[in-house]
C-alpha positions in Angstrom: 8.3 -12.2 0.0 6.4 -8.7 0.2 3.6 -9.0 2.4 0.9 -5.8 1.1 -2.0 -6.0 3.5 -5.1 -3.7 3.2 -7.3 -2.8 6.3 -11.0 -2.8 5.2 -13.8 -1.7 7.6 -17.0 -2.7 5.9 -16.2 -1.9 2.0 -14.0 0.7 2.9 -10.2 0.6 3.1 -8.8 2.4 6.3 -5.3 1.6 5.6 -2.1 -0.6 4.6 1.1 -2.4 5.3 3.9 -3.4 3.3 6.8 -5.5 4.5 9.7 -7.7 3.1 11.7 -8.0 -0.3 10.6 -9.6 -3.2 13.8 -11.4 -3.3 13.0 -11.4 -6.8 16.2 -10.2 -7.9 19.3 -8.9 -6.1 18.9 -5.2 -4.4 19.3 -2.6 -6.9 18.0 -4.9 -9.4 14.9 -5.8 -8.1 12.1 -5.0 -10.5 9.2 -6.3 -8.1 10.2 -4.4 -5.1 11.1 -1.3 -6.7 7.2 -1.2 -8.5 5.9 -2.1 -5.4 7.7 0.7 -3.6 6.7 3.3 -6.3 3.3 2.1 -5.9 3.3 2.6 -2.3 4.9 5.8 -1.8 3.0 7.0 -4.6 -0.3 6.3 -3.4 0.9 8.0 0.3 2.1 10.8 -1.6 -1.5 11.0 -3.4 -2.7 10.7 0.2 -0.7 13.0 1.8 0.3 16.2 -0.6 -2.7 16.0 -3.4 -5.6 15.1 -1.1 -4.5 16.6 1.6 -6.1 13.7 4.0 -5.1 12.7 8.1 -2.8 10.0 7.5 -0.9 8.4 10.2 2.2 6.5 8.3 6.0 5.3 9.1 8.3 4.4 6.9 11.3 2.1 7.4 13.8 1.8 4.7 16.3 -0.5 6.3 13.3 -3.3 7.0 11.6 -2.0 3.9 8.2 -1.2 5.8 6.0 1.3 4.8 2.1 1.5 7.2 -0.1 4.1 6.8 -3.6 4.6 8.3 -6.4 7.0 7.6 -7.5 9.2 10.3 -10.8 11.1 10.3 -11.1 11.7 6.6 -13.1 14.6 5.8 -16.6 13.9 3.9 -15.5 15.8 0.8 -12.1 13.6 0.5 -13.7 10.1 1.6 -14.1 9.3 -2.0 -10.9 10.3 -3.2 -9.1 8.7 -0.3 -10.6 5.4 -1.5 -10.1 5.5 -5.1 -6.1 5.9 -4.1 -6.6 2.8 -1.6 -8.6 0.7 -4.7 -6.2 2.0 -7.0 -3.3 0.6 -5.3 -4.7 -2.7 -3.9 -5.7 -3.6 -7.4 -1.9 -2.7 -8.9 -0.6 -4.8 -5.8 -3.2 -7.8 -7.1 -1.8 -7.5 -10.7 1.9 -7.8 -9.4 1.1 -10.6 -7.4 -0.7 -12.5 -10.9 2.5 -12.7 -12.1 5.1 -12.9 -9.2 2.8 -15.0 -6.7 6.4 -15.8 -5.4 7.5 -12.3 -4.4 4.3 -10.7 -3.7 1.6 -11.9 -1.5 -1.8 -9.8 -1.3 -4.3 -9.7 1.9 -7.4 -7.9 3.0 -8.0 -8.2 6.8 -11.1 -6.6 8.2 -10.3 -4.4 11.5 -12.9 -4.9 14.5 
C-alpha cells in the first residue's frame, strides 16, 4: 500500500510523504503508483522550478519514497505553495476513492 501523508500546521500544509507500492499491478504496470508518482514529482517540481519556494525533499527510488518539507516560504509564494499542497492532497484523496486498497491518505498535524 502507498502511504501519502500531508503535514498540516493549523490549515496550512507544511509538507508530505509518500512511501510503498500500490501493489496494484506488477512494476512497470502499475497504473496506481505510476499516477501517484507523477502527482508527486509533479507537484515538487511545481514547488521547486515554477515557484521557486525553500523546499527541503529526498527522494528514494529503490524504496519508492519521496518527503518534502517547506522551509520559510516567502509571503508572496505562501499562497501558491498551498494551492500545489491542496491540489495534490485532493488528487491523492480521489486515487484512494477508488483504490482504498493501494492508496491510503493521512493528515497529521505537526506540534
Amino acid at each position: 500500500m502507498t502511504r501519502c501523508e500531508f503535514f498540516t500546521e493549523g490549515e496550512r500544509i507544511t509538507g508530505f510523504s509518500v512511501s510503498g507500492h500500490s501493489d496494484y499491478d506488477e512494476p512497470g504496470k502499475d497504473i496506481v503508483c505510476a499516477a501517484v508518482s507523477a502527482l508527486t514529482q509533479g507537484t515538487l517540481n511545481g514547488l521547486l522550478n515554477v515557484l521557486k519556494a525553500p523546499v527541503d525533499y529526498h527522494i528514494d527510488e529503490k524504496d519508492g519514497i519521496l518527503t518534502a518539507s517547506l522551509g520559510e516560504v516567502p509571503e508572496g509564494k505562501r499562497a501558491g505553495a498551498q494551492l500545489l499542497l491542496e491540489t495534490l492532497a485532493s488528487a491523492l484523496q480521489m486515487i484512494e476513492a477508488d483504490y482504498a486498497r493501494c492508496v491510503r491518505v493521512i493528515f497529521k498535524e505537526r506540534r
